[in-house]
C-alpha positions as CSV (number, residue, x, y, z in Angstrom):
1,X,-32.7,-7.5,-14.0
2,X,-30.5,-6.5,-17.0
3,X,-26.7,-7.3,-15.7
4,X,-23.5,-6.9,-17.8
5,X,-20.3,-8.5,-16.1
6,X,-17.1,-7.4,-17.2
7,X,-14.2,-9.5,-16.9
8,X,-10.6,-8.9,-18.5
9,X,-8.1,-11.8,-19.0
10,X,-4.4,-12.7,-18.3
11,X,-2.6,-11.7,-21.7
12,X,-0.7,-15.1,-21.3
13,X,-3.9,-16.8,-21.6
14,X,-5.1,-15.0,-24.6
15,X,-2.2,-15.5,-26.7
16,X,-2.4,-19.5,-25.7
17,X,-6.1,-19.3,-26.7
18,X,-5.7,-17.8,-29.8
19,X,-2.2,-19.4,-30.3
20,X,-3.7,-23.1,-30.0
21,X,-7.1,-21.8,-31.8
22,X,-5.9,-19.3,-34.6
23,X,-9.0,-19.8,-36.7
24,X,-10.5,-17.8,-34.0
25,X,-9.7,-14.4,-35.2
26,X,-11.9,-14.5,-38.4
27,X,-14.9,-16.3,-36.2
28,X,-17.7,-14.2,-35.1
29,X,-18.2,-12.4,-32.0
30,X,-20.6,-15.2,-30.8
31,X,-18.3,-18.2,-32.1
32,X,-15.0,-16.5,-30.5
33,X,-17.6,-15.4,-27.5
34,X,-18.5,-19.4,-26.9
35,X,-14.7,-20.6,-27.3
36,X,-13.5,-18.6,-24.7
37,X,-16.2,-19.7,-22.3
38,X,-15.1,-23.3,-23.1
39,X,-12.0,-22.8,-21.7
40,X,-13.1,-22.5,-18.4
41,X,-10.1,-20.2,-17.5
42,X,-11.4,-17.5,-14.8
43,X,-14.8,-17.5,-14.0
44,X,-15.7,-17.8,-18.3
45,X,-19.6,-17.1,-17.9
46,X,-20.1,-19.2,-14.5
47,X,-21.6,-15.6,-13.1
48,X,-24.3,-15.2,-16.5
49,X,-25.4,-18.4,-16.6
50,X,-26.3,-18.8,-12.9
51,X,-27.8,-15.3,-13.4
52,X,-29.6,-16.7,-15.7
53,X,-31.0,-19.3,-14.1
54,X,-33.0,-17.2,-11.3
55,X,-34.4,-15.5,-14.6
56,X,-32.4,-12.6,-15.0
57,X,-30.8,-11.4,-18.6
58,X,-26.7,-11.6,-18.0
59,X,-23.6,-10.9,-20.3
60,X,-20.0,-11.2,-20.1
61,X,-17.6,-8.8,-21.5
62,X,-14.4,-9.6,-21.9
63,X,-13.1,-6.2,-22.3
64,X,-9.2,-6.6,-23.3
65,X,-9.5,-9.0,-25.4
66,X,-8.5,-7.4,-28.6
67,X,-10.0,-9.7,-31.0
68,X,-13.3,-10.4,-29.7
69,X,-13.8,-6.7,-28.8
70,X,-13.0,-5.5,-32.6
71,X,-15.6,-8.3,-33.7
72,X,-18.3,-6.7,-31.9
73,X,-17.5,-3.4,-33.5
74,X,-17.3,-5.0,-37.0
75,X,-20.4,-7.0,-36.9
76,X,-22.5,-3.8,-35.7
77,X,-21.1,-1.4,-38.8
78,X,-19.7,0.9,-36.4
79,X,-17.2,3.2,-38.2
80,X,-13.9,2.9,-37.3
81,X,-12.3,7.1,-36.0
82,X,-9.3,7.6,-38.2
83,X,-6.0,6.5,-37.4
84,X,-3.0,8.4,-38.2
85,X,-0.1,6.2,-40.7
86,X,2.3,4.6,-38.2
87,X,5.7,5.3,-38.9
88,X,8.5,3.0,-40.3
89,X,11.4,5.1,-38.8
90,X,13.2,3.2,-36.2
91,X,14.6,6.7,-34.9
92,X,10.6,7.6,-33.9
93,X,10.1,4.3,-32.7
94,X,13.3,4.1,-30.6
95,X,12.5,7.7,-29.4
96,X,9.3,6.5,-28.2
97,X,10.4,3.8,-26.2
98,X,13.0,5.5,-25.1
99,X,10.0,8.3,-24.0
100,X,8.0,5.6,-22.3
101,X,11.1,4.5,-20.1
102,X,11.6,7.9,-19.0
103,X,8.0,8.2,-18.3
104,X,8.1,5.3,-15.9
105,X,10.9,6.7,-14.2
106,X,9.3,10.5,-13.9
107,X,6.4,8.8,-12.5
108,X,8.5,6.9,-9.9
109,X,9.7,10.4,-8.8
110,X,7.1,13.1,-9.4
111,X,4.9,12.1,-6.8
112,X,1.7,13.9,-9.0
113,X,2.7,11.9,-12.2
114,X,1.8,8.9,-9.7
115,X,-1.7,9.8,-10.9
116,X,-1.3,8.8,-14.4
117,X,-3.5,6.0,-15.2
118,X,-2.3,3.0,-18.0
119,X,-4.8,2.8,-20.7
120,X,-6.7,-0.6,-21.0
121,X,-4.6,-3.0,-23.3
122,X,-4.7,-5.8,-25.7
123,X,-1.8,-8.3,-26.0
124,X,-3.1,-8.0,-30.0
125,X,-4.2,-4.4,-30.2
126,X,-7.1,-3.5,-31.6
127,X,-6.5,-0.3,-33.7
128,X,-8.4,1.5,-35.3
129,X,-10.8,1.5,-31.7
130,X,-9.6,1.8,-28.3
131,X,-10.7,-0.6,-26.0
132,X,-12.6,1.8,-24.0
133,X,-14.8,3.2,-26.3
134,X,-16.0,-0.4,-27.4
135,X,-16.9,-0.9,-23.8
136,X,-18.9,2.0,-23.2
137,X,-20.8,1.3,-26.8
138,X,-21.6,-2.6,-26.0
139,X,-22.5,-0.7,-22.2
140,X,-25.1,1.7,-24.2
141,X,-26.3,-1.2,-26.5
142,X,-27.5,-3.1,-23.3
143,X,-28.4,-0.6,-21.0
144,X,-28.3,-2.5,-18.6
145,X,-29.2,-2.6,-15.0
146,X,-26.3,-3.3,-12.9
147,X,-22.8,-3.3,-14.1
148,X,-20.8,-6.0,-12.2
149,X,-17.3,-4.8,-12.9
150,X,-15.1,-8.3,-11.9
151,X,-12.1,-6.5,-12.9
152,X,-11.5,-3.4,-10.6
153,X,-8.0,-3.0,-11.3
154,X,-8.1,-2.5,-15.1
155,X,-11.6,-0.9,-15.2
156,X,-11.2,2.1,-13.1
157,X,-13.3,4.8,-12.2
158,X,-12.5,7.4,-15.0
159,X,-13.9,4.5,-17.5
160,X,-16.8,3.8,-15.4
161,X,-18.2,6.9,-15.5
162,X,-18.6,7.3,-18.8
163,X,-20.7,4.0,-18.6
164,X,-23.0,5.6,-15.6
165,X,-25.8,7.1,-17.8
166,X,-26.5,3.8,-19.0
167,X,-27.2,1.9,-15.9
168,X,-28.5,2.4,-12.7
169,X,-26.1,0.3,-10.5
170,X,-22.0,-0.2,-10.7
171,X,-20.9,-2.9,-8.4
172,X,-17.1,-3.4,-8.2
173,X,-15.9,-7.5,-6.5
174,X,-12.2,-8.1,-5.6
175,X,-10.3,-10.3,-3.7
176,X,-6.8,-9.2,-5.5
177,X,-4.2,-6.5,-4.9
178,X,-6.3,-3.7,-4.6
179,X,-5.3,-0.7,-7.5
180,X,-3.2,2.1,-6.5
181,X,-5.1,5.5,-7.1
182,X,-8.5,4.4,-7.4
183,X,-10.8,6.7,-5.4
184,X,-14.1,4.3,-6.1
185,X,-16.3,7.2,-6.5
186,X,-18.0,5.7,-9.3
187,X,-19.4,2.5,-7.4
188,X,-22.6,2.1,-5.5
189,X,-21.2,-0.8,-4.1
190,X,-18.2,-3.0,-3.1
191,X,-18.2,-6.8,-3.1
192,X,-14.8,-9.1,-1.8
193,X,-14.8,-12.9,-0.7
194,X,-12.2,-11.7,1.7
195,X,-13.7,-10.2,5.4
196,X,-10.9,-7.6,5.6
197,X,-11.4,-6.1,2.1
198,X,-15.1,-5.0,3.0
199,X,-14.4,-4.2,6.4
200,X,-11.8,-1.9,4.5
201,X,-14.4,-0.1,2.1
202,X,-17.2,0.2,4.7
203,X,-14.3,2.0,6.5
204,X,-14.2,4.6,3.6
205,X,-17.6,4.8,3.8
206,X,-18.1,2.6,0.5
207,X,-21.1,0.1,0.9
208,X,-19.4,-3.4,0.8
209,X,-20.5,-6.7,1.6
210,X,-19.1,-10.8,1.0
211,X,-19.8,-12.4,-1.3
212,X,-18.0,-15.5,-1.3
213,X,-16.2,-17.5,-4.9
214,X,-17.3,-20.8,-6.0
215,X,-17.5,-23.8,-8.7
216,X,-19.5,-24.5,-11.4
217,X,-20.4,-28.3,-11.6
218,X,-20.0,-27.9,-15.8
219,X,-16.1,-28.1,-15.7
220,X,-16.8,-31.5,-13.6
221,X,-19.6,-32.3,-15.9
222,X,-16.7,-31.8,-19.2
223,X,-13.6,-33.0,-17.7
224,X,-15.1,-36.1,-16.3
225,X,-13.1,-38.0,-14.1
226,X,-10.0,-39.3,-15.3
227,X,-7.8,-41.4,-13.1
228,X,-6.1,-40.0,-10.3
229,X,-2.2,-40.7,-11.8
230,X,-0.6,-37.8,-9.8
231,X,0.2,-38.1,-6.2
232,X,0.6,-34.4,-5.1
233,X,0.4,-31.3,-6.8
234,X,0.9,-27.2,-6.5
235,X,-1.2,-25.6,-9.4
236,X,-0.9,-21.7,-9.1
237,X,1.4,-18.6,-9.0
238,X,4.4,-18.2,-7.6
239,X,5.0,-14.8,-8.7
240,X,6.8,-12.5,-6.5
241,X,3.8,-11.1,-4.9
242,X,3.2,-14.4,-3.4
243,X,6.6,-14.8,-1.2
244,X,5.8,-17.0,1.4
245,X,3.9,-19.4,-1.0
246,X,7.0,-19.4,-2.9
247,X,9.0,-20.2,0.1
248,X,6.7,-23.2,0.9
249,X,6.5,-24.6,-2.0
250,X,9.9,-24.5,-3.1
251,X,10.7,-26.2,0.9
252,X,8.1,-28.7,0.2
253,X,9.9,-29.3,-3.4
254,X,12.6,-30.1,-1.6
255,X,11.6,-32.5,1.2
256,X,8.8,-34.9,-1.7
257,X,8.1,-35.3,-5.0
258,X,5.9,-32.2,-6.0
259,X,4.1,-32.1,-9.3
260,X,4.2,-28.6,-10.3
261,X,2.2,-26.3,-12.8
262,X,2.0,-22.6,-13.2
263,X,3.5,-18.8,-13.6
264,X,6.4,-17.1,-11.8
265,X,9.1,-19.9,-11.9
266,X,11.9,-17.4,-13.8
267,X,12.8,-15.6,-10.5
268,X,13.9,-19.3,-9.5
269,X,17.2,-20.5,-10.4
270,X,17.8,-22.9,-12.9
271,X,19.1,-26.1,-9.9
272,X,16.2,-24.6,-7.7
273,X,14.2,-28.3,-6.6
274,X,11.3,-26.3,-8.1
275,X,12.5,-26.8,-11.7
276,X,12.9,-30.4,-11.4
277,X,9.2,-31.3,-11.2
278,X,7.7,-28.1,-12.8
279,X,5.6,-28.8,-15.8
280,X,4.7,-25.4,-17.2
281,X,1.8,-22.5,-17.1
282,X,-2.1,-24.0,-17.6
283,X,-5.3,-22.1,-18.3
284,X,-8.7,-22.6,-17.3
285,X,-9.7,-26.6,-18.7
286,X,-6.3,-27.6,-18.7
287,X,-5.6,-27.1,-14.8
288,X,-9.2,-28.7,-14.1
289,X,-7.4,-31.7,-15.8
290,X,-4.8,-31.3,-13.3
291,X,-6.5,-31.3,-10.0
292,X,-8.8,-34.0,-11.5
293,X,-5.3,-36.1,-12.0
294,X,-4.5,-35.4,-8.3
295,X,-5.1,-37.7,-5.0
296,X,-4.0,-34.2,-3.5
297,X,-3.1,-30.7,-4.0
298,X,-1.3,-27.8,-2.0
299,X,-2.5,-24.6,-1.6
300,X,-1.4,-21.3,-0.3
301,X,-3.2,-17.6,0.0
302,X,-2.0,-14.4,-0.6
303,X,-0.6,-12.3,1.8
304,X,-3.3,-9.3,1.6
305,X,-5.5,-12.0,2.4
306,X,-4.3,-11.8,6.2
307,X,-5.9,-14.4,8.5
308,X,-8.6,-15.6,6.0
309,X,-9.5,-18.4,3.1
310,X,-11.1,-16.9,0.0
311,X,-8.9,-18.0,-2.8
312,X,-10.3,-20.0,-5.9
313,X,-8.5,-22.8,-5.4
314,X,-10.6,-23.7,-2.6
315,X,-13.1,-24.4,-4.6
316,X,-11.7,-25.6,-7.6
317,X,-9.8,-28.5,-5.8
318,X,-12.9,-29.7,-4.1
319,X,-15.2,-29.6,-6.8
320,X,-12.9,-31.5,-8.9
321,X,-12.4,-34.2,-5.9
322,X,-9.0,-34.2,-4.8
323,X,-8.1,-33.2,-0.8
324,X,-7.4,-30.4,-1.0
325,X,-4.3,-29.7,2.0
326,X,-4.6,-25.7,2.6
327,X,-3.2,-23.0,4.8
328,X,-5.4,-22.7,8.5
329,X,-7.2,-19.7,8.6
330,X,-9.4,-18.3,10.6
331,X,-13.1,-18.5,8.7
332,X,-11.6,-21.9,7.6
333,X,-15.0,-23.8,9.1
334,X,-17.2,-21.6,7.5
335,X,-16.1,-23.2,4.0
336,X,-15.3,-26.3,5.1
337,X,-14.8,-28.5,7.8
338,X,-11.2,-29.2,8.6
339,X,-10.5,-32.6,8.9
340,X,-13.7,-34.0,7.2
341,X,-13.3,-31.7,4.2
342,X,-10.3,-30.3,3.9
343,X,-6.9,-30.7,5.8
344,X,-5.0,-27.8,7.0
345,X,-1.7,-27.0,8.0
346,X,0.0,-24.5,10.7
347,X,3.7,-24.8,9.4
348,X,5.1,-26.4,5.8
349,X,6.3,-28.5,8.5
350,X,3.3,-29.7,9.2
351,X,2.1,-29.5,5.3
352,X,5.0,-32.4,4.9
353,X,3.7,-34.4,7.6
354,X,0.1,-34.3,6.2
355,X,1.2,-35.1,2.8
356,X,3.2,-37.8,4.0
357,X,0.0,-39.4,5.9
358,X,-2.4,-39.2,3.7
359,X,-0.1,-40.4,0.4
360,X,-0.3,-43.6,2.5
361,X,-4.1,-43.7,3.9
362,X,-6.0,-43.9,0.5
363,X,-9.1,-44.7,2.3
364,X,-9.1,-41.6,4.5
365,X,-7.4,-39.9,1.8
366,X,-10.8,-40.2,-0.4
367,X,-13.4,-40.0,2.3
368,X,-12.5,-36.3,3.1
369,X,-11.9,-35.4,-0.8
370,X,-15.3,-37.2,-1.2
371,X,-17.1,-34.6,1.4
372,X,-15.2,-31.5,0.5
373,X,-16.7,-32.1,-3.5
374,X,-19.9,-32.5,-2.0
375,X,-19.8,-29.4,0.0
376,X,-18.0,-27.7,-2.8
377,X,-21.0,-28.9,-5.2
378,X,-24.0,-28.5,-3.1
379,X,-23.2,-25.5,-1.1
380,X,-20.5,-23.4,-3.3
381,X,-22.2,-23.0,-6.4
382,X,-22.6,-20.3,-8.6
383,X,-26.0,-20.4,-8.3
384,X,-25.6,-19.6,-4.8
385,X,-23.9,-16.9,-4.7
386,X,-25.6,-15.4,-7.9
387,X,-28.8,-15.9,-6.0
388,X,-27.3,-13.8,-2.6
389,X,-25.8,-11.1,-5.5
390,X,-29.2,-10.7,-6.5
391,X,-31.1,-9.9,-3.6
392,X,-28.2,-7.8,-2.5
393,X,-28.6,-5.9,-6.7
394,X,-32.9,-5.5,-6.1
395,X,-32.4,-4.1,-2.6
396,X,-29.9,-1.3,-3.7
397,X,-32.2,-1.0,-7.2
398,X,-35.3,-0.7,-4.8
399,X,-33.4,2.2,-2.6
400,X,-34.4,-0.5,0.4
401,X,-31.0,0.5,1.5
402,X,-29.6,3.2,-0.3
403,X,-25.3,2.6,-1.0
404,X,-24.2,5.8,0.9
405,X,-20.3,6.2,0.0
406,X,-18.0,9.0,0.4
407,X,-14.4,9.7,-1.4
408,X,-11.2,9.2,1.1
409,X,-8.6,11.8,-0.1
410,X,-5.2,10.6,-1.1
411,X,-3.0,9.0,1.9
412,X,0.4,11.6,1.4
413,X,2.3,8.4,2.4
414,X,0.4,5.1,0.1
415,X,-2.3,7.0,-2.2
416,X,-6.3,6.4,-1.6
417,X,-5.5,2.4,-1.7
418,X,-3.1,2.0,1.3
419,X,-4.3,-1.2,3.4
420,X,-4.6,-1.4,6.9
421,X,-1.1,-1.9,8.7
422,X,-1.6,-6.2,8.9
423,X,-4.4,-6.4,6.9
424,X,-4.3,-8.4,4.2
425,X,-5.7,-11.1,0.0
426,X,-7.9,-13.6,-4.8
């Protein structure tokens, strides 16, 4: 099979990447292509490679990244459309922001404006081609097979089907907030690590199935094993859309000494116990280097994600070898055994106790990180799950079990999105 993944990345995360590496920019697509991969932040090509290992042909696509995406159009001659001049009056450009505020506030109140969809963005633009149209050109280039869209809430469905007469199969995975106004009608099929998610699109009448997340045994392979100088450590978001993490972590911040790296911490004030061992945002190679400092790390789901584990950090803290200390949920066992893999808490009350006993029993400490990385490396590859994705791809390609789906109207109240009343998420 022919398979293009497309991914898009955190803004913050480009403008590091290119802001530590600003050569970059006048490298080639393959050379900017190959740095970004090294970075190991989000999946980089995990899912290609291990494609490419059961003998498929894979790509990655990183579609919002400004710089790489304008390289491809350059190095294939493709003629840029014209651009009008842009204009040095600072009455047009306050009138236009002051347009685009106004916009977001008519939107807030027209209920039909809610419809309006963003346009897919670059934290460095791209002029004179819109991110879109490079998509759907390296998407008729490759012709490929199945499109793996990773990125279901920047990709939508009005994009999507622009790409459909070049490839026989759209697969949408997420395990993330799921997009407001997205009425799917361009997928053949759904994929989420989280149980409630595709209980939620077969409910539409979407064909969805789990497909779990996983760890690549290269970032182990690279970051090697330095030693483990940091006693406990919460590496993640604590935006406002994670609440109750914040809560717990800022509690736990309070009661021990909790290493801290992330994004989120301005909605904190300045004397919160949260600033006094926080250490900044890291990206992809840099936060494997954290957790492979760590005797032990904290970790927290999302709401949406109700009463089950899914999140990456599951994964990533194992493979790198540190016990993990997670929330209980109730698939738990089917990733890993509590208490021989992993350790898991009921109450930050218990989290403290559990960071308090295993700071001072080393030796069970490191027999239960030992056996979660061995689970995480032998059982929760990529390889493994790209092997279930592509059985799951040649049955749908085959017709062995056709992806019937129909379109839910709006929801007056929430729009086609609205979750289930206590459902919940990546």
């Amino acid at each position: 099979m022919r398979i293009l993944i497309i991914n898009t990345d955190y803004p913050a995360f480009l403008r590091q990447h290119y802001g530590r590496n600003p050569e970059l920019k006048d490298k080639s697509f393959d050379e900017q292509l190959a740095a970004r991969n090294a970075s190991f932040f989000g999946v980089f090509d995990a899912y290609s490679k291990a494609f490419e290992s059961h003998g498929h042909h894979a790509i990655e696509v990183h579609a919002n990244n400004g710089l790489l995406q304008r390289c491809y159009m350059v190095e294939r001659g493709h003629p840029p459309p014209p651009v009008p001049p842009p204009s040095k009056s600072r009455l047009v450009r306050k009138a236009s922001s002051v347009s685009a505020r106004i916009m977001n506030l008519m939107m807030n109140r027209i209920p039909f404006l809610r419809f309006y969809r963003p346009t897919l963005t670059s934290p460095f633009g791209i002029a004179p081609w819109r991110l879109s149209d490079i998509l759907v050109s390296q998407v008729e280039e490759f012709r490929p097979d199945v499109i793996l869209n990773q990125s279901v809430s920047e990709i939508r469905s009005e994009l999507l089907l622009r790409l459909k007469p070049y490839t026989k199969l759209i697969v949408g995975q997420i395990a993330s907030p799921l997009p407001e106004r997205e009425d799917y009608r361009a997928y053949d099929l759904m994929i989420s690590s989280l149980p409630n998610f595709v209980e939620y699109y077969r409910n539409r009448g979407i064909r969805s199935e789990l497909n779990r997340l996983g760890f690549d045994r290269r970032v182990l392979e690279t970051i090697g094993s330095p030693p483990r100088d940091v006693d406990v450590t919460f590496v993640g978001s604590l935006s406002p859309a994670h609440p109750e993490r914040a809560q717990l972590i800022s509690w736990l911040a309070e009661q021990t000494r909790l290493d801290i790296w992330g994004n989120g911490v301005k909605q904190f004030p300045a004397k919160s116990p949260i600033n006094l061992h926080y250490h900044g945002e890291v990206w992809g190679a840099d936060m494997f280097r954290v957790l492979a400092r760590s005797k032990i790390t904290i970790n927290n789901h999302i709401g949406i994600a109700g009463n089950y584990a899914n999140n990456m950090r599951l994964y990533e803290a194992t493979g790198m070898g540190c016990l993990l200390i997670t929330d209980k949920k109730a698939n738990i066992a089917e990733i890993f055994e509590p208490g021989r893999e992993i350790v898991c808490y009921s109450s930050k009350e218990e989290c403290l106790e559990l960071i308090r006993y295993y700071s001072t029993h080393e030796a069970e400490r490191s027999a239960i990180a030992a056996a979660g990385q061995r689970r995480a490396l032998e059982e929760h590859s990529y390889i493994a799950r790209t092997s279930e994705l592509a059985r799951l791809f040649e049955s749908c390609l085959a017709g062995a079990e056709q992806p019937g789906r129909r379109i839910v109207k709006a929801d007056a109240r929430h729009g086609e999105t609205a979750f289930p009343h206590g459902s919940g998420s990546r």
